[in-house]
BARO-332225 format. One record per residue: residue number from 1; x, y, z of N, C-alpha, C in turn; residue in one letter. Coordinates in Angstrom, 2 decimals, padded with zeros to 5 digits. Example, Ala and Ser with C-alpha at 12.3 -4.5 7.8 and 13.67 -1.06 7.14 Angstrom:
BEGIN
{r 1, {013.19, -005.69, 007.80}, {012.30, -004.50, 007.80}, {013.20, -003.30, 007.80}, "A"}
{r 2, {012.85, -002.25, 007.08}, {013.67, -001.06, 007.14}, {012.90, 000.03, 007.87}, "S"}
END
This chain:
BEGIN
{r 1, {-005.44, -020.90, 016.66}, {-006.45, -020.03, 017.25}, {-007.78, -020.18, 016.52}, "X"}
{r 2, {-007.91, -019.65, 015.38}, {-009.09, -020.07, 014.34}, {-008.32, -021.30, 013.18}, "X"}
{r 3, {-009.64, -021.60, 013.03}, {-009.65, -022.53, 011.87}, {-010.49, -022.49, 010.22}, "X"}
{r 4, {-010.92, -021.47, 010.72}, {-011.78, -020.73, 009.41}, {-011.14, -019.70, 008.61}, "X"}
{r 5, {-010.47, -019.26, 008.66}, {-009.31, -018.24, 007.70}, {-010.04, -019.03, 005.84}, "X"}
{r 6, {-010.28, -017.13, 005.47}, {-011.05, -017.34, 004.11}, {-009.79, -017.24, 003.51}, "X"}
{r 7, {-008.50, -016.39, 003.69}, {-007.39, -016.83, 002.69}, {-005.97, -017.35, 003.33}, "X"}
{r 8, {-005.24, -017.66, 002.36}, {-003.86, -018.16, 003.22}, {-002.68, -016.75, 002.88}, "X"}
{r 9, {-001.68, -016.54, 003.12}, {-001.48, -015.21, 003.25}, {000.10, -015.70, 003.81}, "X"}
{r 10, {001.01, -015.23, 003.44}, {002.34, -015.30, 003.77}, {002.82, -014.31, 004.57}, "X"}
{r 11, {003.63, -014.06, 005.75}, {003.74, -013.61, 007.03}, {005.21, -012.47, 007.06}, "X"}
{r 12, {005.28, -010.91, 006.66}, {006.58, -010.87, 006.54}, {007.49, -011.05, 007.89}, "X"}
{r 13, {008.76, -011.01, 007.51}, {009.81, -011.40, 008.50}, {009.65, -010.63, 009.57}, "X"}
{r 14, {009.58, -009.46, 009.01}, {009.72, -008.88, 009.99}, {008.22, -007.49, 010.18}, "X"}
{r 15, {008.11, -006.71, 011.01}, {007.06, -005.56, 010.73}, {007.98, -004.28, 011.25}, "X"}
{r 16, {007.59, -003.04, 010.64}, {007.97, -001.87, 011.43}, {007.18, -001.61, 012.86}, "X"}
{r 17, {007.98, -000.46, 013.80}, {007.61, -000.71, 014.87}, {005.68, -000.14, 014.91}, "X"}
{r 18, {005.93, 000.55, 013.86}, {004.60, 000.64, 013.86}, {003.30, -000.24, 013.73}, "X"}
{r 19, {004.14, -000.65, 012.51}, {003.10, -001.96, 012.60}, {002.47, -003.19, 013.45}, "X"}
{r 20, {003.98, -003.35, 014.28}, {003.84, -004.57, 015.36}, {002.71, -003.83, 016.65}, "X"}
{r 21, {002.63, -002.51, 017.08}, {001.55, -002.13, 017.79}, {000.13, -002.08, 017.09}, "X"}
{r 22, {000.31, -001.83, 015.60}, {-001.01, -001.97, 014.87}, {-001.48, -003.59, 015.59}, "X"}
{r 23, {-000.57, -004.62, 014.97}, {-001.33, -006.06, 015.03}, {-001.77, -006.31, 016.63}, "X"}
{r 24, {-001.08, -005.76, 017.78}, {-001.09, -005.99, 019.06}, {-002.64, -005.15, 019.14}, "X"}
{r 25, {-002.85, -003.93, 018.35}, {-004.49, -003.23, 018.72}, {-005.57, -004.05, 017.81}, "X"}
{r 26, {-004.83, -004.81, 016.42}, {-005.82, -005.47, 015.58}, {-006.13, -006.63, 016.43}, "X"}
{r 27, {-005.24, -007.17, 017.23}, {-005.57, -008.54, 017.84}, {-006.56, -008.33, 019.07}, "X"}
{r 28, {-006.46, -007.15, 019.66}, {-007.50, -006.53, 020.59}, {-008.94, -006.36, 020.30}, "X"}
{r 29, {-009.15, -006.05, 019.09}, {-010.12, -005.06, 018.64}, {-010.82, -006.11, 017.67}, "X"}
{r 30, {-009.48, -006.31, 016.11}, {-010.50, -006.86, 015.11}, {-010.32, -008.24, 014.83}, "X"}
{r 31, {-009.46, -009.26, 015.41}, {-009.20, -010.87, 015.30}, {-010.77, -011.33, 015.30}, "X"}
{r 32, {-011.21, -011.10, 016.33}, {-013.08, -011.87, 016.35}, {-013.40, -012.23, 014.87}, "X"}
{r 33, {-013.92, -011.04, 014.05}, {-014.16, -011.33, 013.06}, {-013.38, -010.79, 011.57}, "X"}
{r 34, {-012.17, -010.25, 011.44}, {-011.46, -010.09, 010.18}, {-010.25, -011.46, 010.82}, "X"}
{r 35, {-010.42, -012.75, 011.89}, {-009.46, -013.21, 011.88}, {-007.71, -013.03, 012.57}, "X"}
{r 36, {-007.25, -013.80, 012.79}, {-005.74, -013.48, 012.81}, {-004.79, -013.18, 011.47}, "X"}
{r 37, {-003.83, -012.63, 011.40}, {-003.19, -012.10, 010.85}, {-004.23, -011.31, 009.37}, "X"}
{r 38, {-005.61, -010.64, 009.78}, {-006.48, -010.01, 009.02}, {-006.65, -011.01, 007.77}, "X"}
{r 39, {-006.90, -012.87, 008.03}, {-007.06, -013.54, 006.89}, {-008.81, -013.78, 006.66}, "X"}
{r 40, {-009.67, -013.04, 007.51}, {-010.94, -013.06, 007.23}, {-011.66, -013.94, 008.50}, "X"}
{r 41, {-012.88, -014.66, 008.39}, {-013.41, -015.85, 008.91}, {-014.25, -016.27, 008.68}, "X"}
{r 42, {-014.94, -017.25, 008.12}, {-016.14, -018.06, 007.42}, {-017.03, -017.26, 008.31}, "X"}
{r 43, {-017.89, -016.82, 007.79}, {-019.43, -016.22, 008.26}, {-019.26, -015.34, 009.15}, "X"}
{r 44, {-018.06, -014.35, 009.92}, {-017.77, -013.90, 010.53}, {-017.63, -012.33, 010.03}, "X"}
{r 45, {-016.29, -012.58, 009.08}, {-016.24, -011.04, 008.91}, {-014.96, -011.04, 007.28}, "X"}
{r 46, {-014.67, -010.33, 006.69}, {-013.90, -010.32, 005.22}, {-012.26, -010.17, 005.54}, "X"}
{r 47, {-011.55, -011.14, 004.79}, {-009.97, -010.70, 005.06}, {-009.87, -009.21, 004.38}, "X"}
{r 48, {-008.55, -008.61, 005.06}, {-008.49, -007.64, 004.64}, {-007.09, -007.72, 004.02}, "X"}
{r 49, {-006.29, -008.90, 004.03}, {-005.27, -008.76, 003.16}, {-005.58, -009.49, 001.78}, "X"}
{r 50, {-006.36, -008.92, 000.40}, {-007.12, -009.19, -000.56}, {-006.82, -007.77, -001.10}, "X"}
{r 51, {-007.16, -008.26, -002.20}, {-007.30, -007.24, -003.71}, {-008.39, -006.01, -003.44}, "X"}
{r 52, {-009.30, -006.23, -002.93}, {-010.52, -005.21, -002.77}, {-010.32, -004.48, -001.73}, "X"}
{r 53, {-008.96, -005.05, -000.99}, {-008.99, -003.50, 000.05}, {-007.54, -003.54, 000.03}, "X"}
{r 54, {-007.11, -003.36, -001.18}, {-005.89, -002.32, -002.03}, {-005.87, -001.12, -001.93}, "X"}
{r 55, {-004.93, -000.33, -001.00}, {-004.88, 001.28, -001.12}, {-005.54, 002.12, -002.56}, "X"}
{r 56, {-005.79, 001.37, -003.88}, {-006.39, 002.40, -004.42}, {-008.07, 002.33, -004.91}, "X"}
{r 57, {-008.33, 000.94, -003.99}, {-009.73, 000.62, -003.88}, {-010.70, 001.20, -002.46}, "X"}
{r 58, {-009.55, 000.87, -001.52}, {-010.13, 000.87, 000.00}, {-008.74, 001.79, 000.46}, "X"}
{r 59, {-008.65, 002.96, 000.17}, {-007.70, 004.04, 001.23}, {-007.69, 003.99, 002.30}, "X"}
{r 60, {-006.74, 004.40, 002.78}, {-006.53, 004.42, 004.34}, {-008.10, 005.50, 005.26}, "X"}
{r 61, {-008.42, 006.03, 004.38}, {-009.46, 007.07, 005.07}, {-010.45, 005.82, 005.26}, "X"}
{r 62, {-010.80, 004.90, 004.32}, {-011.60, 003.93, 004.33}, {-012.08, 003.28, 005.77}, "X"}
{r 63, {-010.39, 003.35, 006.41}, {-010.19, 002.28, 007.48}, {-010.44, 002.92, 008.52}, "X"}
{r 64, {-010.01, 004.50, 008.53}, {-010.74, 005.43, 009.71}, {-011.89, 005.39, 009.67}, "X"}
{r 65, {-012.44, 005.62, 008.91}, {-014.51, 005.61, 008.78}, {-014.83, 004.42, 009.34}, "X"}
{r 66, {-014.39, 003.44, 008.66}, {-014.98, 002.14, 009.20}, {-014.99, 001.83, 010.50}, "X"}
{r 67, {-013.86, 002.45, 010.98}, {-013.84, 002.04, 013.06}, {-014.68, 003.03, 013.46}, "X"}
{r 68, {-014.54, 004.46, 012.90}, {-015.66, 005.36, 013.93}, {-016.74, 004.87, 013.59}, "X"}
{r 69, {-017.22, 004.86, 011.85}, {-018.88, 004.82, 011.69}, {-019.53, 003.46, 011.63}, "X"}
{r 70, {-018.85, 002.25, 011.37}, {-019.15, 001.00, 010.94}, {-019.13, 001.35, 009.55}, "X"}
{r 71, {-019.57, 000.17, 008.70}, {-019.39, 000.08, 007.33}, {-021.01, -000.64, 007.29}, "X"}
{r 72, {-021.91, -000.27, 005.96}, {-022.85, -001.10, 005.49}, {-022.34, -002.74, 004.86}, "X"}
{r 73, {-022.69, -003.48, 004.88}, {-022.29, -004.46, 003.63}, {-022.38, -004.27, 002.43}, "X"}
{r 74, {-021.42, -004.13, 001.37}, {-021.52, -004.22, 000.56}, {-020.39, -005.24, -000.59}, "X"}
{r 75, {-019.29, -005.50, -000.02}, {-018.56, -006.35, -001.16}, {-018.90, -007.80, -000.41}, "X"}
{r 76, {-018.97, -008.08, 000.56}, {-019.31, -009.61, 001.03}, {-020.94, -009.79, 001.89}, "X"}
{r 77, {-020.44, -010.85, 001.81}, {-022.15, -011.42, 002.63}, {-022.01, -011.04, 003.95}, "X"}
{r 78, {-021.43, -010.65, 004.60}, {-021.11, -010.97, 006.12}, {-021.82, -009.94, 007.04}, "X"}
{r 79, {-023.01, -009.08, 006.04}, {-023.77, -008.11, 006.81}, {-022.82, -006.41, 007.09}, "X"}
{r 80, {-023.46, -005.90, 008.02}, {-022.94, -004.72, 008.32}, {-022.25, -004.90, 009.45}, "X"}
{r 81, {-020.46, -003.85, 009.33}, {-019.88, -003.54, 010.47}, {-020.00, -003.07, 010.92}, "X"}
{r 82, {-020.32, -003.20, 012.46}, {-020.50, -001.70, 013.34}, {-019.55, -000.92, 013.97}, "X"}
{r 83, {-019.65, 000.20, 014.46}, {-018.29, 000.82, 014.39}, {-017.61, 000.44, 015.87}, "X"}
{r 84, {-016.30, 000.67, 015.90}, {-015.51, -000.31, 016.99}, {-015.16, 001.00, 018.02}, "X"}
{r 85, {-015.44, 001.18, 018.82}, {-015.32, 002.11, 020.13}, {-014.12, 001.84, 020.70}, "X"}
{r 86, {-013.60, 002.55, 021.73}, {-012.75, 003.45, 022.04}, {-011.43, 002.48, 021.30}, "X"}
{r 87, {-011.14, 002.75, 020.02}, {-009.84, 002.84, 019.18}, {-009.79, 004.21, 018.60}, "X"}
{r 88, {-008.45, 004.58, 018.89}, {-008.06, 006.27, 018.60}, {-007.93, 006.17, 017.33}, "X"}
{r 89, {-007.81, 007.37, 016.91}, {-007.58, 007.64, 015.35}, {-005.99, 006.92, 015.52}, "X"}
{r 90, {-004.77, 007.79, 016.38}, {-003.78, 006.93, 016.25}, {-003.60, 005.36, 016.09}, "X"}
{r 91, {-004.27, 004.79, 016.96}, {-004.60, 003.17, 017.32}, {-004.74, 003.06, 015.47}, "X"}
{r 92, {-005.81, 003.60, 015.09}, {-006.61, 002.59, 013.57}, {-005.27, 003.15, 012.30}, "X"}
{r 93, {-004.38, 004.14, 013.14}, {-003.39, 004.05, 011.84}, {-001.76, 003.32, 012.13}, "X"}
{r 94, {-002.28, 003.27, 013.40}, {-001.03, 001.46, 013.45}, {-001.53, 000.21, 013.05}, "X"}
{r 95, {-002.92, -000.12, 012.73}, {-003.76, -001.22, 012.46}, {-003.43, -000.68, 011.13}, "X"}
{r 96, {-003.68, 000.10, 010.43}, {-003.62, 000.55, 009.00}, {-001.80, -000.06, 008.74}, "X"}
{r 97, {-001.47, 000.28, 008.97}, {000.44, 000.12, 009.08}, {000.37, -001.68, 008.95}, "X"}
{r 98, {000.30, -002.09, 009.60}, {000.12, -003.39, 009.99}, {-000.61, -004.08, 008.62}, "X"}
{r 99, {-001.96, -003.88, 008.39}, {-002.56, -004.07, 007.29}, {-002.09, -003.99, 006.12}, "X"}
{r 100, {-001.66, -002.85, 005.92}, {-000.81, -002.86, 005.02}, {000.34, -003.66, 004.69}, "X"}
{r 101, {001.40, -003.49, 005.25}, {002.18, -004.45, 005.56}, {001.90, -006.14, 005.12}, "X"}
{r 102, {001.44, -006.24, 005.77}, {000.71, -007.88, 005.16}, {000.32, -007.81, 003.62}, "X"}
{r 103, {-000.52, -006.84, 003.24}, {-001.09, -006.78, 001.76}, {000.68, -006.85, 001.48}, "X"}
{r 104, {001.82, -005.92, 001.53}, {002.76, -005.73, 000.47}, {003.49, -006.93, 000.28}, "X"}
{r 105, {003.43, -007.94, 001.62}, {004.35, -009.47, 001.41}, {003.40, -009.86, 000.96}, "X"}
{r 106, {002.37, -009.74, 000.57}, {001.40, -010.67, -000.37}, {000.49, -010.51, -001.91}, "X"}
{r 107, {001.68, -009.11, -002.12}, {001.50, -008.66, -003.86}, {000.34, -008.33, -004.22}, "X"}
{r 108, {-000.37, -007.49, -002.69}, {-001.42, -006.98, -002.85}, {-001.73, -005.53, -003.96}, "X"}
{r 109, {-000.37, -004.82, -003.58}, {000.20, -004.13, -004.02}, {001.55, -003.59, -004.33}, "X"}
END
């Protein structure tokens, strides 16, 4: 699908059911620019399975703000996010589930 993925990232076997609707709303919503399986994209947008958005850096509240309000830039070059419309609070905490998930097969945390 892409060919720009900023990291490589190991895939768990399996996801909870929660999670597998997270990636089905992340693939809707945020693939464009955090990538498939949230590994980032050259000049696009920041992976989110990385060290800097570790539950005790980037909380889950983090990830609600960011879809309603957008985010300024501040840890990467990739400018400001703007905020992503009609995803429910439910929706951004199966994307959160999902996200997560990926960080824990990858000793994020």
């Amino acid at each position: 699908m892409f060919d720009d993925a900023i990291v490589r990232i190991k895939i768990p076997e399996s996801f909870s059911n929660e999670a597998i609707l997270g990636k089905k709303i992340f693939e809707s919503n945020c693939i464009e620019c955090h990538g498939k399986n949230a590994v980032g994209r050259k000049k696009l947008g920041p992976p989110l399975v990385h060290k800097i958005y570790e539950p005790s850096h980037h909380n889950d509240m983090t990830f609600y703000r960011a879809v309603e309000m957008g985010v300024r830039g501040h840890h990467w070059m990739f400018g400001n996010m703007p905020a992503v419309e009609n995803v429910t609070k439910d929706e951004v905490r199966a994307i959160i589930s999902y996200v997560r998930e990926l960080q824990r097969e990858n000793n994020i945390f």
